[in-house]
Every structure is written in structure tokens, then in C-alpha cells.
C-alpha positions as CSV (number, residue, x, y, z in Angstrom):
1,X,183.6,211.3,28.1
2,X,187.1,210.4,26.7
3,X,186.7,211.7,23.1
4,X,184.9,215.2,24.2
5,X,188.6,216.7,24.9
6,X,189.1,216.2,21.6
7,X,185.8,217.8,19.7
8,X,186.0,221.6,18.9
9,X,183.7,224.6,20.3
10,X,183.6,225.6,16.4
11,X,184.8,224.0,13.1
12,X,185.4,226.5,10.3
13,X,187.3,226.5,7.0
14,X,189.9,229.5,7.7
15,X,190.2,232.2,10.3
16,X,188.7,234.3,7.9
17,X,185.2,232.5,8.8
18,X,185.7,233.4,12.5
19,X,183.2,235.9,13.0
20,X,184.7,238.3,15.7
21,X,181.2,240.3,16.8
22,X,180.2,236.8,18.2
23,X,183.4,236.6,20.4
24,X,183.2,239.5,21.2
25,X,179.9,238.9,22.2
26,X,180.1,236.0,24.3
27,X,183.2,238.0,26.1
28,X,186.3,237.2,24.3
29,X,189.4,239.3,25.0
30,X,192.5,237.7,24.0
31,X,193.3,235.2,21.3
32,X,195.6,232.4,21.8
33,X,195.8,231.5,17.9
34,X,198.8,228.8,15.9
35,X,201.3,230.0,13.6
36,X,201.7,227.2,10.6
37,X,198.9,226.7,8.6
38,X,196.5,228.0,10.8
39,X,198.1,231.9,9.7
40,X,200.2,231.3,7.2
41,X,202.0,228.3,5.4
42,X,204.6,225.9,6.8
43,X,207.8,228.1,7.2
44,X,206.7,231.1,5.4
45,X,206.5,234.6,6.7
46,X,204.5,236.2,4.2
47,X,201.9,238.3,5.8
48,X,198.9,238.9,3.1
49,X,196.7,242.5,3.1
50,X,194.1,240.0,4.3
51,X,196.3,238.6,7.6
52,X,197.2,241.8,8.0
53,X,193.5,243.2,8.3
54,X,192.3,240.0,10.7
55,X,195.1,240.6,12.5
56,X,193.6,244.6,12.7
57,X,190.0,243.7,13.2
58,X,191.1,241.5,16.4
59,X,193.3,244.5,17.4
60,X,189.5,246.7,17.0
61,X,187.3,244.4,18.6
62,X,189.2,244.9,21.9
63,X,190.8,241.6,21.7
64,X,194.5,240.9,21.9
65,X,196.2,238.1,20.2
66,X,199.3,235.7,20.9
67,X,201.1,233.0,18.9
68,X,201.5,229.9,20.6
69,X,203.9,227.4,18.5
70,X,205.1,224.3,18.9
71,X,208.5,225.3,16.2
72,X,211.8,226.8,16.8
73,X,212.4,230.5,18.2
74,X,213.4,231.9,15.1
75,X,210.8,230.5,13.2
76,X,207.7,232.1,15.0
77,X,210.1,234.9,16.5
78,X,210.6,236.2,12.5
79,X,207.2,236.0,11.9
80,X,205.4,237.6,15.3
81,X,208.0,240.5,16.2
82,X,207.9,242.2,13.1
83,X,204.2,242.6,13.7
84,X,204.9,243.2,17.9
85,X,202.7,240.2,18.5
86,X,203.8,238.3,21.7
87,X,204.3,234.4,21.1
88,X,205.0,231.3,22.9
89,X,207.5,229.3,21.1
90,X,208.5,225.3,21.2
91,X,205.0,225.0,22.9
92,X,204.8,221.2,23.5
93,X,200.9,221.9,22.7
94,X,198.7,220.3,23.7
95,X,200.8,220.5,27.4
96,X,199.8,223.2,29.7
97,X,202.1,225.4,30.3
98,X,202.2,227.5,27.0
99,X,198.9,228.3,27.2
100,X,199.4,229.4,31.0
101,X,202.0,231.5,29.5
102,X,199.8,233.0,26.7
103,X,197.4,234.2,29.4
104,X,200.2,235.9,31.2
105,X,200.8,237.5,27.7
106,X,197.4,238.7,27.2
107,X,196.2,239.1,30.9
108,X,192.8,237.1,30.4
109,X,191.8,233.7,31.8
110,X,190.7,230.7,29.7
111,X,186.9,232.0,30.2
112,X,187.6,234.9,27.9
113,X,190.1,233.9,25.7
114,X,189.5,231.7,22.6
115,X,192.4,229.2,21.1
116,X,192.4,228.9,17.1
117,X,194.3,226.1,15.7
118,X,194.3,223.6,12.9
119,X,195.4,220.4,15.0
120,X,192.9,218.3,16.7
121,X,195.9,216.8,18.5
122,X,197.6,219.8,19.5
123,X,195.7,223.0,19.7
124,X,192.4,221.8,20.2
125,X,193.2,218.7,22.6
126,X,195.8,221.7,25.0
127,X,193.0,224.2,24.7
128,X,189.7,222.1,26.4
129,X,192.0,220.5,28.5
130,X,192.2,224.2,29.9
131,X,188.4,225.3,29.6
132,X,189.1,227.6,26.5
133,X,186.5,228.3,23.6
134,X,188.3,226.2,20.7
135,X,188.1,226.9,17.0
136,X,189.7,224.4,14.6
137,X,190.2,225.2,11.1
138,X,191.4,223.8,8.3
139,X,195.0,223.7,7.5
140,X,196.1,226.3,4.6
141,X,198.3,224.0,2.6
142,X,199.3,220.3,2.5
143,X,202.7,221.1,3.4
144,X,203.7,220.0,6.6
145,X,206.5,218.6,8.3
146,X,206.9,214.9,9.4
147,X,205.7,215.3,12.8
148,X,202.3,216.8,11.4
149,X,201.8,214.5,9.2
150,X,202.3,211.6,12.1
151,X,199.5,213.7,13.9
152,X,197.4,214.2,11.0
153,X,197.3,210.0,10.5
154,X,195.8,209.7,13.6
155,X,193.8,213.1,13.1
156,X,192.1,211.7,10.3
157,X,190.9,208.2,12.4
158,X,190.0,210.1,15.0
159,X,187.7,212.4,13.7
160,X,185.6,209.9,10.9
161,X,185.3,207.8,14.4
162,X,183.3,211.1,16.5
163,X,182.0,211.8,13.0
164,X,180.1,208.8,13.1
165,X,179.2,209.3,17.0
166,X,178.0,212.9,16.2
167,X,180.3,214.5,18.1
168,X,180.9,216.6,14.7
169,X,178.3,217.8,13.4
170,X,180.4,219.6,10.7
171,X,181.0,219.2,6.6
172,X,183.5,216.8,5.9
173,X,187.3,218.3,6.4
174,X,189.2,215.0,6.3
């Protein structure tokens, strides 16, 4: 079906929810994982004790993670080398080549990597059209930029529509 590309292995409020025994478990070695509100908020590069411990826990599950953006160099650039995480930058998600890049980054395939994003439209859409495990979250602020908010518009039809068609079986988000 048409609409499946867009419907989520797993909806959950925050990345904090993911719960990283259960990738591991199902064989999960590298995480492909958004910058803006799916990390941190629009534009800001403040890394909280409790990023900073995800970020750890990934790092001690055996898992490796990469950022994979769709903004500017600089943007995701000052945010992921001061913590030496690879990234993808002007991604162009949900196109394919960034995440074929992010593979290269974290030498896995789409089988054993998981993609973590808070667009429908972008991260989730570019990471089933590749075979990866998907987990959308909820954005961590309101803030966005005039392109997201275009995308959220459209977001927000599109998910009461597989709402109602049970293709979400989650709590409300929108």
C-alpha cells in the first residue's frame, strides 16, 4: 500500500523512551538518528547531562550513531564534531543517498541499523523506503523553520487520515 511508507516501526514521545536492550536485541548496530528537534532544539547546540548519557548508553550497547540532517554544514558540523560523531549534512531526506552514506559511516546495512527522526515526511518516509527499523518521535519544541512547518501541515493531514485507517495505533501526537 501507498500510505505504509509513511507509518513508523515505533512511535514514542522522545529518544529518551527508546529502549536500547530491545535494539539491541532484535540486532541493531548503528543509529542513523536527526539533529533538530529530534536531539536538541532548532539551532541550538546545547548538549544536556541527559543527551550526553543516551548518547553513552548507545556508545555501550555496541551501537554506533550518525547524524543525518537535512541543514547547513556548520550547523550540524558544530554540533556533531565536538562530540566525534560522524554526520551527513544538507541530506535532502527522505532521498537516498544520505542514508547510503550513513551506512558507509557506521559500516552496517539497513537490516541492523535503526533511523530515529521526528518527521513523517523526511526521516521516516527516507528510512522505509530503504528497509530500516524507523522510530518517530515527537519534536522537542515548537520552533521550527518555514520549511518544517510546510511539512508539518501536511504531517498533521496525513497522520489523522492513517489514524483513522489504523495504521497508527499510537496516542494522539498531532
Amino acid at each position: 500500500m501507498f500510505f505504509e511508507k509513511f507509518v513508523p516501526s515505533l512511535h514514542l514521545h522522545s529518544i529518551y523512551d527508546i529502549q536500547l536492550d530491545q535494539l539491541q536485541a532484535r540486532g541493531i548496530k548503528g543509529v542513523i538518528t536527526n539533529l533538530d528537534n529530534t536531539l536538541v532544539e532548532l539551532n541550538s547546540s546545547k548538549l544536556t547531562a541527559d543527551l550526553t548519557g543516551w548518547l553513552r548508553a548507545i556508545h555501550q550497547h555496541g551501537m554506533k550513531v550518525v547524524i543525518v540532517s537535512n541543514n547547513r554544514e556548520l550547523r550540524v558540523a558544530s554540533f556533531a564534531r565536538p562530540l566525534g560523531i560522524p554526520f551527513v549534512y544538507e541530506a535532502r531526506k527522505p532521498w537516498g543517498h544520505p542514508f547510503d552514506r550513513a551506512l558507509r559511516l557506521l559500516h552496517t546495512t539497513s537490516r541492523d541499523t535503526v533511523v530515529i527522526g521526528d518527521q513523517l515526511l523526511t526521516d521516516i518516509v527516507g528510512g522505509n523506503r530503504f528497509g530500516f527499523y524507523t522510530i518517530w518521535v515527537d519534536p522537542i519544541s515548537a520552533k521550527e523553520d518555514w520549511r518544517t512547518k510546510i511539512n508539518r501541515f501536511f504531517e498533521r493531514i496525513l497522520y489523522r487520515y492513517l489514524k483513522r485507517k489504523g495504521y497508527m495505533p499510537w496516542d494522539d501526537r498531532l
